[in-house]
N, C-alpha and C positions, 0 to 999 in steps of 0.2 A: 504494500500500500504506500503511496506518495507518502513526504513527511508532511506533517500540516493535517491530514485527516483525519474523520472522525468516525469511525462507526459505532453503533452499538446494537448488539442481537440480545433475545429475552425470550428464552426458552420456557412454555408453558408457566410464566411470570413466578418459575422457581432457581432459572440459571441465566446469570447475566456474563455478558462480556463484550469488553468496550476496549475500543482504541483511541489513540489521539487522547490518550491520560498523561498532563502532565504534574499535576501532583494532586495526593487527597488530603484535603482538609480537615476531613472529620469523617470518623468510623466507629459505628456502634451497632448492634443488633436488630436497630429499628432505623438506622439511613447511614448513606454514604454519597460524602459531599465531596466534591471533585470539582478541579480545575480540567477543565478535555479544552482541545484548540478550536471547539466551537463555543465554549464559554463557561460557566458554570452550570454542574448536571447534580441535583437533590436526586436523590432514589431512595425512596421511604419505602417502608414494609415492615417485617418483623422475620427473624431468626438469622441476618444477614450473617455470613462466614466467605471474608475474603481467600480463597483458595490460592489466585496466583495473581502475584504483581511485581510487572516488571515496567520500571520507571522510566528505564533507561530505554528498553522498544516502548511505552508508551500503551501499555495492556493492561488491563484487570480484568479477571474473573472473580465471580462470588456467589454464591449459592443463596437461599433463605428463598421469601415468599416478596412479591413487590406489588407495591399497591399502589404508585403514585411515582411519577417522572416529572422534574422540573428545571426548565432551563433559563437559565437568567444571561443577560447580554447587556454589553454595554460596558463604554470605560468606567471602570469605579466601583463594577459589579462585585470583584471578590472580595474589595476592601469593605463594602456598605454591608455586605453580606456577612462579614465576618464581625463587623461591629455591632451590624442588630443580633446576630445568638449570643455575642459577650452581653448585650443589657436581659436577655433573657432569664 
């Protein structure tokens, strides 16, 4: 795949994997927040288990159940982002 892309497959919304991960922000059982080269990606659910991450090709897999996908864009998007879950 080109550098700069992004894909992301969801396997019966219990196996995820995404490309064009450049770094995660936040990982817990119930979402996984991520920087990908299309912008910021939330992936909510519950029983999440990152299996494989590699940062350096820019992959993650992770298994659990997903219930909700959401992408946020825009200059300022990972700083705003990261500052509204700190007043949370």
């Amino acid at each position: 795949m080109p550098e700069g892309q992004h894909q992301l497959a969801i396997t019966n919304r219990e196996k995820v994997a995404i490309s064009g991960v450049l770094q995660v922000l936040n990982y817990d059982d119930s979402e996984i927040l991520l920087e990908t080269t299309a912008g910021l990606l939330a992936i909510k659910g519950k029983g999440f288990n990152i299996s494989n991450l590699n940062l350096e090709a820019g992959n993650l897999e992770a298994g659990g159940t997903v219930t909700n996908l959401n992408y946020s864009e825009g200059k300022g998007a990972r700083s705003k982002g990261l500052f509204q879950r700190l007043l949370k």
